[in-house]
C-alpha positions as a LaTeX table, in Angstrom:
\begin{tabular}{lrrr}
\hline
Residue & $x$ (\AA) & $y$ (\AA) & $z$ (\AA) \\
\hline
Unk1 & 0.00 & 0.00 & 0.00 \\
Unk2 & 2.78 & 2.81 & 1.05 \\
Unk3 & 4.93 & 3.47 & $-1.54$ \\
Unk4 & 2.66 & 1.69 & $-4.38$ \\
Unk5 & $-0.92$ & 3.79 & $-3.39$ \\
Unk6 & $-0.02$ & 5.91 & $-0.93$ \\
Unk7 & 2.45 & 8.06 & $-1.55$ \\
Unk8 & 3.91 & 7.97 & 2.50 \\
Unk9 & 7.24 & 9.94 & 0.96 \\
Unk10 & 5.36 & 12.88 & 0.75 \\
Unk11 & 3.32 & 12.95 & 4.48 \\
Unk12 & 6.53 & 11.32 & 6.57 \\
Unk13 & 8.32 & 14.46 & 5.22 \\
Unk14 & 5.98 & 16.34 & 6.22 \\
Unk15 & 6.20 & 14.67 & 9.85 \\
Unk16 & 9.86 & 14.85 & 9.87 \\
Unk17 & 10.01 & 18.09 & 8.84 \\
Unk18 & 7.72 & 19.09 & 11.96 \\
Unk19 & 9.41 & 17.25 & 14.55 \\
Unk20 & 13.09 & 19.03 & 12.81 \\
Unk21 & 10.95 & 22.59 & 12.76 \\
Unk22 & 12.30 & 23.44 & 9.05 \\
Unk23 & 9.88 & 23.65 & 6.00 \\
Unk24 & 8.89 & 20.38 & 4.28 \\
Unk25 & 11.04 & 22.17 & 0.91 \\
Unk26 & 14.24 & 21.81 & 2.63 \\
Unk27 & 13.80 & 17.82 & 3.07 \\
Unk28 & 14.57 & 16.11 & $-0.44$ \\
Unk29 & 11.82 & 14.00 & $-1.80$ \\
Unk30 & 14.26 & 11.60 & $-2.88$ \\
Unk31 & 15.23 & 9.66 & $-0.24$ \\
Unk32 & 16.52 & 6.46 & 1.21 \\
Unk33 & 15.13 & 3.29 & 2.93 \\
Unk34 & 16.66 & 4.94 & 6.01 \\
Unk35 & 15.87 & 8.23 & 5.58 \\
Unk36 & 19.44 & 9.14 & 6.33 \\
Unk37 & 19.17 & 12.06 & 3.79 \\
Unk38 & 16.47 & 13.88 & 6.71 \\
Unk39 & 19.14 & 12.87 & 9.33 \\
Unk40 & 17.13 & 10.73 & 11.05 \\
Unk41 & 18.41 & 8.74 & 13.81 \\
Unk42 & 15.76 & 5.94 & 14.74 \\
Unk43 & 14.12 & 5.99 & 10.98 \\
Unk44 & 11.75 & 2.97 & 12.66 \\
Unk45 & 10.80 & 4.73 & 15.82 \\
Unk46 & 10.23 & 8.02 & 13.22 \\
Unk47 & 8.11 & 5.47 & 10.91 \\
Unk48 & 6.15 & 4.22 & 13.99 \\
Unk49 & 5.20 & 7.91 & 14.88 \\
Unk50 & 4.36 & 9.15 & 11.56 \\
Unk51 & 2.10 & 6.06 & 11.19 \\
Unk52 & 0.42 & 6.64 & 14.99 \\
Unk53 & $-0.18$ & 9.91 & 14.03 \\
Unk54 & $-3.21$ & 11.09 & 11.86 \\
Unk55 & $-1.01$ & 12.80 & 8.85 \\
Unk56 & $-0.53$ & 9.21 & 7.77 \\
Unk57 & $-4.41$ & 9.07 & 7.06 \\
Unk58 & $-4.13$ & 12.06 & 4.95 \\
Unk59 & $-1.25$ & 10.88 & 2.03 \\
Unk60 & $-2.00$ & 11.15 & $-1.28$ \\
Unk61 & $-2.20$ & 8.70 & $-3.87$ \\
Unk62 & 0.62 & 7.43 & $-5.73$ \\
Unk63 & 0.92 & 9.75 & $-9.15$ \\
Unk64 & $-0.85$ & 7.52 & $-11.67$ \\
Unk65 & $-2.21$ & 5.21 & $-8.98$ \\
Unk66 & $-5.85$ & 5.82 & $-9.61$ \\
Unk67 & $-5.70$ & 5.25 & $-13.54$ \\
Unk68 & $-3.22$ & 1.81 & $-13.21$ \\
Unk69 & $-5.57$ & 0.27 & $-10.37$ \\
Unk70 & $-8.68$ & 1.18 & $-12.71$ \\
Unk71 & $-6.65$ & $-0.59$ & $-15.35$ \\
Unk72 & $-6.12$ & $-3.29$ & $-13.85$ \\
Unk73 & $-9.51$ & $-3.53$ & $-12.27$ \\
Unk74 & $-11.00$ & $-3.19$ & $-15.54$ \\
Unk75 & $-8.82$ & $-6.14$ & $-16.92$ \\
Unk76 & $-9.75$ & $-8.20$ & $-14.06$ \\
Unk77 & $-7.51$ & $-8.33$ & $-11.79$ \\
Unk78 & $-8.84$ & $-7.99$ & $-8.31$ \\
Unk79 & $-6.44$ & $-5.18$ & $-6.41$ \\
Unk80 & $-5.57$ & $-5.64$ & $-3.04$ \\
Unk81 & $-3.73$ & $-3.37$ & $-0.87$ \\
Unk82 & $-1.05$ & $-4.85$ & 1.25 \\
Unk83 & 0.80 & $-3.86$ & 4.10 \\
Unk84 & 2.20 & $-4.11$ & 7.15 \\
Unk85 & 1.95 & $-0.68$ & 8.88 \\
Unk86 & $-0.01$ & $-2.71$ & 12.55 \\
Unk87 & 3.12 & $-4.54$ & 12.41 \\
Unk88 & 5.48 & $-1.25$ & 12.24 \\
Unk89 & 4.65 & 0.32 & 15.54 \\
Unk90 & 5.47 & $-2.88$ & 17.50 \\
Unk91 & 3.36 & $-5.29$ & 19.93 \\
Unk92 & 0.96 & $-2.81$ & 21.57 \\
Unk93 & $-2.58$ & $-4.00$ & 20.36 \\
Unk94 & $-4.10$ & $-0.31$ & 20.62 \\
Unk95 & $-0.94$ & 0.85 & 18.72 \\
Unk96 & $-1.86$ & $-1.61$ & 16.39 \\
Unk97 & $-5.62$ & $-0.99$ & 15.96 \\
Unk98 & $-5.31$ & 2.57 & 16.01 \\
Unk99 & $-3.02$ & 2.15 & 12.66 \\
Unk100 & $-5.52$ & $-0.24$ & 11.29 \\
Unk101 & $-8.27$ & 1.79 & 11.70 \\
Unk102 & $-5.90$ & 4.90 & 10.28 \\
Unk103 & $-5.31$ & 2.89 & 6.94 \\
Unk104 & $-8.84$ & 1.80 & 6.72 \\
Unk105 & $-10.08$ & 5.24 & 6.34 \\
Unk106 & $-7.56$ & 6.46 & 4.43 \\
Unk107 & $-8.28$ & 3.68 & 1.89 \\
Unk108 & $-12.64$ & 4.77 & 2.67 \\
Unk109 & $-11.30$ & 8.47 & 1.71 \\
Unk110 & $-10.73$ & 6.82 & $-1.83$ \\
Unk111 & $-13.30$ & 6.01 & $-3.88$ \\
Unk112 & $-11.97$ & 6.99 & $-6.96$ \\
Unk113 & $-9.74$ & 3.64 & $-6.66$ \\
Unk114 & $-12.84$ & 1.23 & $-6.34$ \\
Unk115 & $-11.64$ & $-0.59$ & $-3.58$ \\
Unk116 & $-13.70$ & $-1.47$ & $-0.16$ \\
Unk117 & $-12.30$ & $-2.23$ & 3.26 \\
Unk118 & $-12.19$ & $-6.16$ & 2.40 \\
Unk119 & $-9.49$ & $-5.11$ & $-0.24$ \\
Unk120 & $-6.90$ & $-4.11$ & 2.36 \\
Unk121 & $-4.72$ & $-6.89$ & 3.99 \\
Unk122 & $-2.33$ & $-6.28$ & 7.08 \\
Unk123 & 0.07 & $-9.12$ & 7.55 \\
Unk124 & 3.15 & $-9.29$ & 9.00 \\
Unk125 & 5.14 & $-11.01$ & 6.02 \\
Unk126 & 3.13 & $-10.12$ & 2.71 \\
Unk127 & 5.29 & $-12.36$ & 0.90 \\
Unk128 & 2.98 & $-15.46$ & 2.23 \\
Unk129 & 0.12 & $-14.10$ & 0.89 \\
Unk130 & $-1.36$ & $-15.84$ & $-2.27$ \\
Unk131 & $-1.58$ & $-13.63$ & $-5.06$ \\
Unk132 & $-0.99$ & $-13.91$ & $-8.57$ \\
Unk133 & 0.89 & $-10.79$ & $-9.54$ \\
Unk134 & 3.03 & $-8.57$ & $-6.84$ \\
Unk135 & 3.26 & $-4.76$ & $-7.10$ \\
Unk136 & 6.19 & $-3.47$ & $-4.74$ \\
Unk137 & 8.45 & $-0.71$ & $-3.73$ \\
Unk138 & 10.18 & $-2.55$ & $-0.75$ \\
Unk139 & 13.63 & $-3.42$ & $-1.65$ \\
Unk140 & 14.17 & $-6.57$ & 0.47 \\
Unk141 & 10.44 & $-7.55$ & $-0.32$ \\
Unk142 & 11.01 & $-7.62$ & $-4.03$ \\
Unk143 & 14.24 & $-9.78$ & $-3.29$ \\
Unk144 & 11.78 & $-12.48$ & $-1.46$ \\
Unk145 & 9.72 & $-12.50$ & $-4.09$ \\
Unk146 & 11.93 & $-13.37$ & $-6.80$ \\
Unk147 & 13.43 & $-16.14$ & $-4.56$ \\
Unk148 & 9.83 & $-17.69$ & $-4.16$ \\
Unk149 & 9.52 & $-17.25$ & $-7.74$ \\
Unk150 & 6.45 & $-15.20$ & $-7.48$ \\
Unk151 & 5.90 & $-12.38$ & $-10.11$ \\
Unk152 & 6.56 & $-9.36$ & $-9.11$ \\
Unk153 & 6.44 & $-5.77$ & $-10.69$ \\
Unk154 & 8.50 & $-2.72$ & $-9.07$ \\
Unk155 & 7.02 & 0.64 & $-8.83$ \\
Unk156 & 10.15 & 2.81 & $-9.32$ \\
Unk157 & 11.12 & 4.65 & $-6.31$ \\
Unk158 & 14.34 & 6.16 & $-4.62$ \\
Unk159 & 14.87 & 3.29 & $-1.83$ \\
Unk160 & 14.56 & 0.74 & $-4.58$ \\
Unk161 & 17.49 & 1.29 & $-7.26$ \\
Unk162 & 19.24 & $-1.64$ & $-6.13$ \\
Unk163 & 16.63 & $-4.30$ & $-7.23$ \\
Unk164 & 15.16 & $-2.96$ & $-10.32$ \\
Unk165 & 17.91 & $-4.73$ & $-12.31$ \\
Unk166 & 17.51 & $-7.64$ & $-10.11$ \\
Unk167 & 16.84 & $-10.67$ & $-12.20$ \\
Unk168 & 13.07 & $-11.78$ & $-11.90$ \\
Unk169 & 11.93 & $-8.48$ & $-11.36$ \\
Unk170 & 9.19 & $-6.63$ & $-13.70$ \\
Unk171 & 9.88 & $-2.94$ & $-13.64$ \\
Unk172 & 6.74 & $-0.09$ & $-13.99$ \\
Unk173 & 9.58 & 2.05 & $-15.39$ \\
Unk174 & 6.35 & 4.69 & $-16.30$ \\
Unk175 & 4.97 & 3.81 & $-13.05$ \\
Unk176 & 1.28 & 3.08 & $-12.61$ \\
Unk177 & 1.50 & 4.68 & $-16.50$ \\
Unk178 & 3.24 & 1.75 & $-17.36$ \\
Unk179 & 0.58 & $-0.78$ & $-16.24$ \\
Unk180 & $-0.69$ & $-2.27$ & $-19.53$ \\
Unk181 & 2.52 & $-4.62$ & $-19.93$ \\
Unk182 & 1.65 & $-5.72$ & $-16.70$ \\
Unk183 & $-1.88$ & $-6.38$ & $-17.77$ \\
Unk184 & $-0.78$ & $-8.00$ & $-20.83$ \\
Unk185 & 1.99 & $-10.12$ & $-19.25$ \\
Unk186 & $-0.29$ & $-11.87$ & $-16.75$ \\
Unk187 & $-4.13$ & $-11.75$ & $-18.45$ \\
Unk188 & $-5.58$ & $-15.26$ & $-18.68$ \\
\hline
\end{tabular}
């Protein structure tokens, strides 16, 4: 869901940028899987505020996310939005409902992408999930993937250089633009 829908880049800048006092501008959008470009120090304890907080119910989509999950839909496929945000703020079960609950209305806030509250999944490891084609941003995700041979597509993105030339590994190089090779790859 974050990185592929929701475009999380974007609102934890925003949170970092508050919690640094500086203007969201002087952060770069292009950043790392650590965020070391915002110096961050604890980029998981930063991730497991921003999601706590309620900015993280008020990202944006993904540029081109709307039009490549109507796509898709439309070809039918049936989109699901994965992640693992209740998993991200540790073992507190109100930390963890309160983030469910912040991701379910997010995804209610967008009905423009056709999907319901049954098509969001939080799990742990999305990797063991059954599904027939993978859309990712998560470098080490992509990698376990490929190694259980599932298909798997890569929606470009700073923190994920490293494994779009990975062998296995479909790229979006248009991003959600990019969607009908997808489509055509894997259409029954």
């Amino acid at each position: 869901m974050d990185g592929v829908i929701a475009n999380w880049v974007k609102g934890l800048r925003a949170h970092v940028a508050a919690r640094h006092a500086v203007a969201d501008r002087q952060l770069a959008l292009n950043v790392s899987w650590d965020l070391s470009e915002w110096d961050v120090e604890d980029p998981a304890a930063m991730i497991r505020e921003f999601l706590l907080s309620p900015m993280s119910g008020r990202l944006k989509l993904v540029d081109g996310a709307e039009g490549g999950i109507g796509a898709l839909q439309s070809a039918g496929f049936r989109v699901l939005a994965v992640t693992r945000r209740d998993h991200m703020v540790g073992n507190n079960p109100d930390d963890q409902t309160r983030t469910r609950e912040i991701a379910r209305q997010w995804l209610a806030g967008q009905p423009q992408l056709g999907m319901s509250e049954d098509d969001i999944v939080f799990t742990e490891d999305p990797v063991g999930l059954d599904a027939d084609v993978w859309v990712d941003d998560a470098p080490r995700r992509v990698k376990r993937l490929v190694e259980a041979a599932k298909p798997v597509w890569v929606l470009p993105q700073p923190w994920n250089r490293t494994v779009v030339q990975h062998p296995g590994v479909h790229v979006l190089f248009d991003g959600w633009r990019s969607v009908e090779e997808l489509i055509s790859t894997h259409s029954a």
